[in-house]
N, C-alpha and C positions, 0 to 999 in steps of 0.2 A: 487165328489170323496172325501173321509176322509181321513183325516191327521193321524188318532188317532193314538198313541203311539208312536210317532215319536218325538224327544228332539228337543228341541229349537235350539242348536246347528248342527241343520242335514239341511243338502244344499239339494236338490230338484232339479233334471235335469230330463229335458225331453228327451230322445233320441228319434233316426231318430224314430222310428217305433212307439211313443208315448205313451211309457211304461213312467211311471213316478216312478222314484228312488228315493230311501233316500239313501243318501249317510252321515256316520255318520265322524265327524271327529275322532273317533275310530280308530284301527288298524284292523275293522273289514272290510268286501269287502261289497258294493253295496246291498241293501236288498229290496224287491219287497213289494209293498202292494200286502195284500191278495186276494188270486182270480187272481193275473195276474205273467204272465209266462216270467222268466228273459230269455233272449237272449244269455247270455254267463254265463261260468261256476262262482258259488258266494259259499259260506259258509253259513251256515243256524246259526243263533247266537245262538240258543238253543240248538238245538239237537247236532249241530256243523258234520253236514252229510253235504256232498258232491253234488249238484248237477248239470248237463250238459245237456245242449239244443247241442246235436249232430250236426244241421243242421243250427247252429247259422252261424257257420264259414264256410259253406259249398262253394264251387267254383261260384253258382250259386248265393247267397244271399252276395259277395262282393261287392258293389256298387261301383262302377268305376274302377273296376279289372278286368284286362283277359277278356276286353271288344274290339272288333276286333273294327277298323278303316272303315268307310263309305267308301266305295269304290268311291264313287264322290270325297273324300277327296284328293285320290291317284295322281289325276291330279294335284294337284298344284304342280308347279316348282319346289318346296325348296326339294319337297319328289322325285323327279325324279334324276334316277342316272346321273353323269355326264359321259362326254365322259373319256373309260379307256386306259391305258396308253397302249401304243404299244411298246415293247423294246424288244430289241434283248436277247437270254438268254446267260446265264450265260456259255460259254464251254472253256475247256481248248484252244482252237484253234484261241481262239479270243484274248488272251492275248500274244497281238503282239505289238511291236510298233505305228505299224498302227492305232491301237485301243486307247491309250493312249486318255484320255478327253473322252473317250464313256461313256457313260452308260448302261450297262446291267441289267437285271433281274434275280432273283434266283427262277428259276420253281418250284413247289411245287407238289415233286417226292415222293415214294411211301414209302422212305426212305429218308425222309428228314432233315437230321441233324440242320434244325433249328427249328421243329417243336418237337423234341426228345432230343436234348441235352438244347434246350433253348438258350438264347441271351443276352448279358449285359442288363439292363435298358433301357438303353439310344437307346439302337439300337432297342428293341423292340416297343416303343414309335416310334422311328421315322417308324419302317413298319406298326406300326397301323392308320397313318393317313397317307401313300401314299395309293393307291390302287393296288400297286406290290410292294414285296419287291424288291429292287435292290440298285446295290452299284457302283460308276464311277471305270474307268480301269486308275493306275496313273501308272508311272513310276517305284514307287517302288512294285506293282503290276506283273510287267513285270520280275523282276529281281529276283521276289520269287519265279516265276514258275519256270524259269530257276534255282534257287538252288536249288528243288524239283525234278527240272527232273534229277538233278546230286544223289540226293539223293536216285533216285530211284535203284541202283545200286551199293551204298556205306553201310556202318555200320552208326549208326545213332549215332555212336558218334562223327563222322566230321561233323555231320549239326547240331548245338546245338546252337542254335538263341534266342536270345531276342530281343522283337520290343521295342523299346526305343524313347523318344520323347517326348512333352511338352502337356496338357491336352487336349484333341480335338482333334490333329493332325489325327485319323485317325487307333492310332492301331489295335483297335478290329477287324474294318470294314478290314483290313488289314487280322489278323488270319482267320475271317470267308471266306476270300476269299481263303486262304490256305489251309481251312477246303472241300470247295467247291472244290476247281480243285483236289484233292486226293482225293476229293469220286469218279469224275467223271472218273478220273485216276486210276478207281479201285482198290486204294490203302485201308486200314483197318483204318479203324478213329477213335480215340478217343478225343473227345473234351470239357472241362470241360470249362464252360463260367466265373463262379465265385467261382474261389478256394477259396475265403476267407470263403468261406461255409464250407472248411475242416477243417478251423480250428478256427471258431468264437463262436463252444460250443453248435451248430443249430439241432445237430443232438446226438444220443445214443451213447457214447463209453462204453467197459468194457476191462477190461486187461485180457491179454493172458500171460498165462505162460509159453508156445511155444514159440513164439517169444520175447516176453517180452517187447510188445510194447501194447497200447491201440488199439482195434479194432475200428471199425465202420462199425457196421454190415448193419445199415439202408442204409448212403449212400452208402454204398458197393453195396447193392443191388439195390438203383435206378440207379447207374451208371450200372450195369451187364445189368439191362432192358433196356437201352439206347444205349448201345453200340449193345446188342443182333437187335434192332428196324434198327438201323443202317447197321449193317454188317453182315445182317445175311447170306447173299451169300458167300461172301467168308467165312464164318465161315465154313460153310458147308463142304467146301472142305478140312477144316485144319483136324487134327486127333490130339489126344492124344499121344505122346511115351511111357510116364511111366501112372501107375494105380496112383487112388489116394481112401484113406481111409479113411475117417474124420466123426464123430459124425456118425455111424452106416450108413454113406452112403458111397457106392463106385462108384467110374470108374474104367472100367478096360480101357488095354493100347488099341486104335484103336477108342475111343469115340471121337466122332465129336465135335469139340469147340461149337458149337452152341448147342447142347445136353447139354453139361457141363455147359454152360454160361444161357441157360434156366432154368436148375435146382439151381443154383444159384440164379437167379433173383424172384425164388418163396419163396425162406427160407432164413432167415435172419440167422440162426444158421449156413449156412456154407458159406454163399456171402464172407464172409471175407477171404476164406481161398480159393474160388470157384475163388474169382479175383485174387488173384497172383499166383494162379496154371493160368488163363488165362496169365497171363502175362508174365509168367514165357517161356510156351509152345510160343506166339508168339514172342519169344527172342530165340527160337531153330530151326525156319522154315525160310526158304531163300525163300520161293517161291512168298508171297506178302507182298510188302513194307509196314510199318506201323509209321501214324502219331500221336505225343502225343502234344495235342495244348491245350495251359493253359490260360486262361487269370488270368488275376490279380494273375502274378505270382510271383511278390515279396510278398505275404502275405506269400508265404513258409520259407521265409528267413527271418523273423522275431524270436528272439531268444526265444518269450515265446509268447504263444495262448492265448486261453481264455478257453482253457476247465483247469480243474482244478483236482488234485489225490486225493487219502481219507486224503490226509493232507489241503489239501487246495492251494498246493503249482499249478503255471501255469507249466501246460507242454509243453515241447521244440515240436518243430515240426516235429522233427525227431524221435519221440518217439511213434506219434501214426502212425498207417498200411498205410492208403493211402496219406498223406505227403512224407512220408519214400518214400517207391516207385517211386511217382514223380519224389525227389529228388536223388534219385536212378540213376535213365535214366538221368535226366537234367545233372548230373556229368559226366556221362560215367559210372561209376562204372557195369551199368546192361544199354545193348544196343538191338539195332532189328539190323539182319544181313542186313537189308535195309529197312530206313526209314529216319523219322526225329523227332526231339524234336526245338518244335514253342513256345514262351513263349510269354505274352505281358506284361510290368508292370504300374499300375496306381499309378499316383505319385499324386492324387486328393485325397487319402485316407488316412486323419491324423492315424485313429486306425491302420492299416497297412503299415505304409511307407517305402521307398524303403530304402536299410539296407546299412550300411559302404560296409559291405561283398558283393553287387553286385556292388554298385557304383565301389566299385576298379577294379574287375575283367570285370567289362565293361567299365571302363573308363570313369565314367560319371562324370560333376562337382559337382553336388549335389547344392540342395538351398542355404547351409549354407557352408561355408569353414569347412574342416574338417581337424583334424592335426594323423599325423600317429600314436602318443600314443593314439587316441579314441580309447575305447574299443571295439575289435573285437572279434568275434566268432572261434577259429581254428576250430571246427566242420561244421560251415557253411562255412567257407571257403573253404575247402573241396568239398563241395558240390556244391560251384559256379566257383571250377576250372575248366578251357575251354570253359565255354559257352563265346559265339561271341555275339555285340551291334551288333544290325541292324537298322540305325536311320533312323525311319519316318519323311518325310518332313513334316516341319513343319506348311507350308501353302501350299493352293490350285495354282497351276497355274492359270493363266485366264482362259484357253481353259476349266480346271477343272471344275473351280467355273463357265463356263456357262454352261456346260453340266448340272446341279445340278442346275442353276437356271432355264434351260428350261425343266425341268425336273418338278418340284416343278409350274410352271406356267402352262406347259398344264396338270397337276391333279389338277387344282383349285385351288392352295394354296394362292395364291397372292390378299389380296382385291386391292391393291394401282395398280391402271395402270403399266404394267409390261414395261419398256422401258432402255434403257440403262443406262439412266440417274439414275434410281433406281437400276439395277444392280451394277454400281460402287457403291455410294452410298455404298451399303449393304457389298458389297465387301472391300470396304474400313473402315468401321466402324468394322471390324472384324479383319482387318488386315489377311486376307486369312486362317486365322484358321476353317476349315473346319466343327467344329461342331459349330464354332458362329457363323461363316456366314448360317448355316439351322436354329439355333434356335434362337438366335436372329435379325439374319441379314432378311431372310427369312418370318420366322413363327411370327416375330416381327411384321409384317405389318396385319397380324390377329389383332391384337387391335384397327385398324380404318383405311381408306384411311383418305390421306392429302385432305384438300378441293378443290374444283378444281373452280376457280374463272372464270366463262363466262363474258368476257367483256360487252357482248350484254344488261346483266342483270346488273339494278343500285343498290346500294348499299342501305342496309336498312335503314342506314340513309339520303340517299337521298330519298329512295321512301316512305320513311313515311312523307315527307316536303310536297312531293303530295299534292295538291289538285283534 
């Protein structure tokens, strides 16, 4: 085969298929000797045309891709499922004292608000390597059904809660359970997992000169689809009172919420204006109770965001559509004839940390001593008057933390011999904080068993002395 015309400085590869290329140190691609047919698409140096071997990349000519598994393979152990977890599910009726240290499971309904509204991180992670999601029944479990089922019944500005507590303890897994027992309680849910999304700049704003606040049309609309995926049964039954007009669309009065809340969730030109007419309408109907459950809810109360106006200046939180609102209901200012407002706050997040303006009005000490001339917000103050601490304990009970250990042992998770001795152990190196004792008390033991020394067997360096 000839080299000719090819620079001294051109490297030569052979590929799989035994086409041989000059590859020039140019800026130019891959160039074929004459007579043979490149494989993938190259520049022709002269003419500078275009050419494609269509069936280069084709599904069939990938060599070691989308290549199915031997079925003799299938047999070995490592590919065989394990035994899956058998737990009780998740209902409102089981959250009794009795139940306290259980563990239940969260069935995967047709409507299921953790497959639609989504899940902190942390919690999503830990259900992708159980094989059911599930979450233990504590104490303070018990005590939130019970102000739930008061709330079912009240103006949802007497149940105005924040779950409060040191990092791990448990809050989310907390709201999702309150998320849980009001769907199954046929209550209307809306559950937002990580507000710092509304206000970290993630999404499209534009101002309205109606309200005179920043829209957000896009998360407008992912939230309409979610809440619609979720509730769409009782939506069904709710009705429109007043007509509404906006950008050449109408409702008239007797439109079903879930009509309204589907037309919203297709166009981003009226979501913005489609969710607080939503919100507005379930703040005029007494007939079912409705929950507003926030995590990472002190990112609201922080005084400046990260979206930014035509000046470059941060704006307040209270200025754009779906913060406002929030903070709206969390105040009382705008309530449900019967429901509740569930908040949780993450105090693990330096960009959003939890503000003067809730520490005081929940009572909390806060990391650092604070003195009363710090600068406070009277607008956020405002908006944090009335809401109630609801402190989550801070550590697992025993009974807890074995529930969760025997939990995590019969799905496989344990390499180290599972025995009591290892349970304390785990238990105690966590100091009962409920996410260190899973992640690294737990899932800690994923990095190796301890060796396990047979007396019966001599020591290497005794059995190398052997003769």
């Amino acid at each position: 085969m000839s080299l000719t015309g090819c620079s001294r400085t051109s490297l030569y590869r052979l590929t799989s298929q035994g086409i041989l290329l000059s590859v020039s140190n140019s800026r130019n691609y891959a160039t074929s000797l004459p007579g043979q047919q490149i494989p993938f698409k190259i520049n022709n140096v002269k003419g500078g045309t275009t050419s494609k071997n269509k069936k280069a990349f084709s599904r069939k000519n990938r060599i070691g891709a989308f290549r199915s598994m031997n079925p003799s393979q299938l047999t070995e152990p490592i590919l065989q499922p394990g035994p899956s977890l058998s737990l009780p599910s998740f209902k409102p009726e089981l959250l009794t004292e009795n139940m306290i240290g259980q563990v239940v499971a969260f069935d995967q309904i047709p409507n299921d608000p953790i497959k639609y509204f989504g899940t902190p991180k942390n919690m999503l992670l830990e259900f992708r390597l159980l094989s059911q999601r599930c979450s233990v029944i504590r104490n303070i479990t018990v005590f939130t059904a019970e102000e739930l089922n008061a709330a079912a019944a009240e103006s949802s500005s007497k149940t105005r809660y924040v779950l409060t507590g040191p990092s791990g303890c448990g809050k989310s897994f907390l709201l999702l359970q309150a998320v849980q027992y009001c769907l199954a309680k046929d209550w209307i849910v809306i559950y937002i997992p990580r507000a710092k999304t509304t206000v970290n700049s993630t999404t499209t704003h534009t101002y309205d000169l109606r309200t005179q606040t920043y829209l957000q049309p896009n998360f407008a609309q992912q939230t309409l689809r979610r809440i619609l995926e979720v509730n769409s049964a009782n939506l069904q039954t709710l009705t429109m009172r007043e007509g509404l007009n906006y950008e050449r669309r109408s409702f008239s009065s007797g439109t079903t919420l879930a009509q309204l809340v589907s037309a919203g969730s297709k166009d981003t030109a009226i979501s913005s204006v489609v969710l607080e007419t939503l919100l507005n309408e379930l703040s005029r109907q007494s007939k079912t109770p409705v929950l507003l459950a926030v995590d990472d809810f002190q990112a609201l109360y922080n005084e400046k965001t990260t979206y930014r106006d035509p000046h470059f200046s941060a704006i307040r939180p209270y200025h754009l559509a779906i913060p406002r609102l929030i903070l709206e209901f969390a105040s009382g200012k705008r309530s449900f004839p019967k429901g509740a407002i569930l908040g949780a706050v993450t105090a693990a997040d330096p960009t959003f940390p939890v503000t003067n303006e809730l520490m005081d009005e929940l009572g909390l000490p806060g990391l650092h001593p604070r003195s009363p001339y710090s600068k406070r917000s009277k607008i956020l103050l405002e908006y944090a008057r009335g809401l109630k601490n609801l402190p989550v304990p801070t550590e697992f009970s025993p009974r807890e933390a074995a529930s969760v250990f025997e939990t995590w042992m019969r799905d496989n998770a344990l390499t180290a011999p599972a025995n009591d001795e290892l349970f304390l152990a785990k238990y105690t190196e966590s100091a009962g904080n409920p996410k260190a004792f899973v992640w690294q008390g737990i899932l800690g033991t994923l990095e190796g068993a301890p060796p396990v020394v047979n007396e019966k067997t001599p020591w290497p360096q005794l059995r190398e002395g052997r003769i």
